[in-house]
C-alpha positions in Angstrom: -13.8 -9.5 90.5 -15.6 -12.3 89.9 -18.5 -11.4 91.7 -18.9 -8.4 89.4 -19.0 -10.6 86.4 -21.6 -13.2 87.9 -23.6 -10.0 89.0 -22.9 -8.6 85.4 -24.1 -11.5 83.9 -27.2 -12.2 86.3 -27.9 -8.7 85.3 -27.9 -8.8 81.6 -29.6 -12.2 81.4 -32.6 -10.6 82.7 -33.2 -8.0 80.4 -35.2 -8.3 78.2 -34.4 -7.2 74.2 -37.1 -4.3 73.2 -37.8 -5.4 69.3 -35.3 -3.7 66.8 -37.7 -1.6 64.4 -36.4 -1.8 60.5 -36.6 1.4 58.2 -35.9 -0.9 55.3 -39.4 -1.0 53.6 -38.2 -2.3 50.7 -38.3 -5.6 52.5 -41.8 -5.1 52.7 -42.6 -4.4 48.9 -43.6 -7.5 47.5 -43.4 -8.2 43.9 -46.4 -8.0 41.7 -45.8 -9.1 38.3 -47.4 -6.6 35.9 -49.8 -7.9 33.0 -50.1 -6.9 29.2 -53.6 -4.8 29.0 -53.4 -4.3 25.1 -55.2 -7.1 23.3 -55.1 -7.5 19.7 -58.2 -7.1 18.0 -59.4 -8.0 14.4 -57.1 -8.1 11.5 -54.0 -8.0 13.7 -55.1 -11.0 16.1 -56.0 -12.9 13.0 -52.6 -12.2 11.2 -50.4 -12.8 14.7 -52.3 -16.5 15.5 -49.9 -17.3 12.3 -46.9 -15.2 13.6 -45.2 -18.3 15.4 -42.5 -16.2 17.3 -44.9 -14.2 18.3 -47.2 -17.1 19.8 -43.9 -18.8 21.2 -42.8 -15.5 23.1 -46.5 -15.0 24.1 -46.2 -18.4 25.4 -43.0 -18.4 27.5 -44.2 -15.2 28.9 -47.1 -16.8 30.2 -44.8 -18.9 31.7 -42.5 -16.7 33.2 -41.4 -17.8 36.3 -38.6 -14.8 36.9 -35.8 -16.9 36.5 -32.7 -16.0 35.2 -33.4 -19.3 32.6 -36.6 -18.1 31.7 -35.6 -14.6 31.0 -33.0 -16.2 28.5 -36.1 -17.8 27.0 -37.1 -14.5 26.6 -34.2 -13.7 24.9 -34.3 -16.1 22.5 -37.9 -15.9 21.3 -37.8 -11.6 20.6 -34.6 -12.3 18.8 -36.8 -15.3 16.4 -39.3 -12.7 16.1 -36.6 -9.9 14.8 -35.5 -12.3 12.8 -39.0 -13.9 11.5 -41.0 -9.9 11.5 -43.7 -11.0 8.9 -43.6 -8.3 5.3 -47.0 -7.0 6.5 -45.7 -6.3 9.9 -42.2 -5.0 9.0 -42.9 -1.2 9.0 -40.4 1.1 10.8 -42.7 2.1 13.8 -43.1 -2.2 14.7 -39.2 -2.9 14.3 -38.4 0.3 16.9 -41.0 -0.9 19.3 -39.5 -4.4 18.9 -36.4 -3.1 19.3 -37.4 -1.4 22.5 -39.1 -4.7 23.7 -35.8 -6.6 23.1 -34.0 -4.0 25.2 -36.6 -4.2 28.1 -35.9 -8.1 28.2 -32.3 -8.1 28.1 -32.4 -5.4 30.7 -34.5 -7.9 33.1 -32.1 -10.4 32.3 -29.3 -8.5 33.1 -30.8 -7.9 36.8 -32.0 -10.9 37.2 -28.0 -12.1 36.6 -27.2 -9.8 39.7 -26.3 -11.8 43.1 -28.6 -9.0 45.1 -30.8 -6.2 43.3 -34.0 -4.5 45.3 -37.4 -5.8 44.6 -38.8 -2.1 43.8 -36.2 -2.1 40.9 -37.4 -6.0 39.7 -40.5 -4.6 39.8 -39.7 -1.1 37.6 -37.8 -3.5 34.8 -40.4 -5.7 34.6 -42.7 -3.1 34.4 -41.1 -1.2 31.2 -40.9 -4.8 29.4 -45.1 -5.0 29.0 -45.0 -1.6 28.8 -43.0 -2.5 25.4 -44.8 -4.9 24.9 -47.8 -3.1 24.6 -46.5 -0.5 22.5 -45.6 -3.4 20.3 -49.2 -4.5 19.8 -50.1 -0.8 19.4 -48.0 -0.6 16.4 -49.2 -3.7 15.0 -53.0 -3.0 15.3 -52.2 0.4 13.7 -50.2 -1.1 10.8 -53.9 -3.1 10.0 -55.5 -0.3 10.7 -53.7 1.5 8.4 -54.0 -0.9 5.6 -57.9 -1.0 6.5 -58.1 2.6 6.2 -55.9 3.1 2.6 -58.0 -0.2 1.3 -61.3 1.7 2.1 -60.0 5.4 0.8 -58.7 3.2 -2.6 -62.0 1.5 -2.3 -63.8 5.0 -2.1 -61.9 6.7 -4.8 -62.8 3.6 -7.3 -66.4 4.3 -7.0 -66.0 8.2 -7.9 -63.5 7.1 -11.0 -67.0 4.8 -11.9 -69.4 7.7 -11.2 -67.4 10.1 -12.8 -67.1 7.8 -16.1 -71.3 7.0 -15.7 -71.8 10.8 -15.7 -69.0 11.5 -18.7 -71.1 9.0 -20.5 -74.5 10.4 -19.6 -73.2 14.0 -20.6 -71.7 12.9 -24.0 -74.7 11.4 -25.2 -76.5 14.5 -24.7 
C-alpha cells in the first residue's frame, strides 16, 4: 500500500500543470476615465469664472482620484451649486440637467461604496456623469445664447420703431 502512494506521488510530482485559460475578460478591461469634451465658450465661460461652485466642482473633478472620499467631494460641491445656481443661470432646462448631474454623482458614489463591483460597470457610471456634465454646459451656453439672441431681435426691432418714426415724420411733413 505504501508503495502505491510513493509511486502515486512520484507520479504526480512530475506532471507538469498545463496553464488554466480565464474567460473572465472583464479582468482585462482596464479603466479609462472619460473626459468632458464640451467647453464653454464666450458669454457663458465669462459668467461661470465667477460661478464659485461651479469652479470648485470643476476643480475637485480634476482631481478625482476614484475614491469613495473624493466622490463625496463630489457630492458636496453639485449640492453648493444647486444651492448657489446664479438668477441668469436658473432656467428650468439648467436645474434638470443639474439635477441629472447630481444623480450621475451620487450614483458613482453609491458603487464606489460597494466591497466588489465590475470595472466595465465603473467605467459606464462614470461615463454617464460627464455625459451630464456636458449637457450641463450645453444648457448653460444656450441660456447666453439665448439672451444674445432676444438682446439682438430687441436690438433689431428698436431700430425699425426709429425708422418707422423717421419715415412718419418725413411723410407728415409732406
Amino acid at each position: 500500500m505504501r508503495f502505491i502512494l510513493l509511486l502515486f506521488l512520484i507520479v504526480s510530482c512530475g506532471e507538469k500543470n498545463a496553464p488554466i485559460e480565464s474567460n473572465n475578460t472583464e479582468s482585462e478591461i482596464a479603466f479609462d476615465p472619460a473626459v468632458s469634451q464640451m467647453e464653454l465658450i464666450g458669454d457663458a465661460a465669462r459668467f461661470n469664472t465667477t460661478w464659485v461652485a461651479y469652479q470648485k466642482f470643476i476643480t475637485e473633478l480634476e482631481n478625482f482620484d476614484h475614491s469613495t472620499a473624493a466622490a463625496e467631494r463630489l457630492i458636496l460641491a453639485v449640492d453648493d451649486m444647486d444651492v448657489s445656481l446664479p438668477e441668469e443661470l436658473n432656467k428650468q432646462p439648467v436645474r434638470s440637467r443639474l439635477k441629472v448631474l447630481e444623480t450621475r454623482v451620487k450614483s458613482y458614489h453609491a458603487l464606489l461604496t460597494h466591497n466588489s463591483y465590475e470595472v466595465s460597470t465603473q467605467q459606464d457610471r462614470y461615463d454617464q456623469l460627464i455625459t451630464a456634465l456636458d449637457g450641463l454646459k450645453i444648457q448653460m451656453m444656450e441660456v447666453f445664447l439665448l439672451k444674445k439672441a432676444e438682446e439682438s431681435i430687441l436690438e433689431n426691432l428698436e431700430d425699425n420703431l426709429n425708422d418707422l418714426e423717421e419715415n412718419n415724420d418725413a411723410l407728415e411733413g409732406i
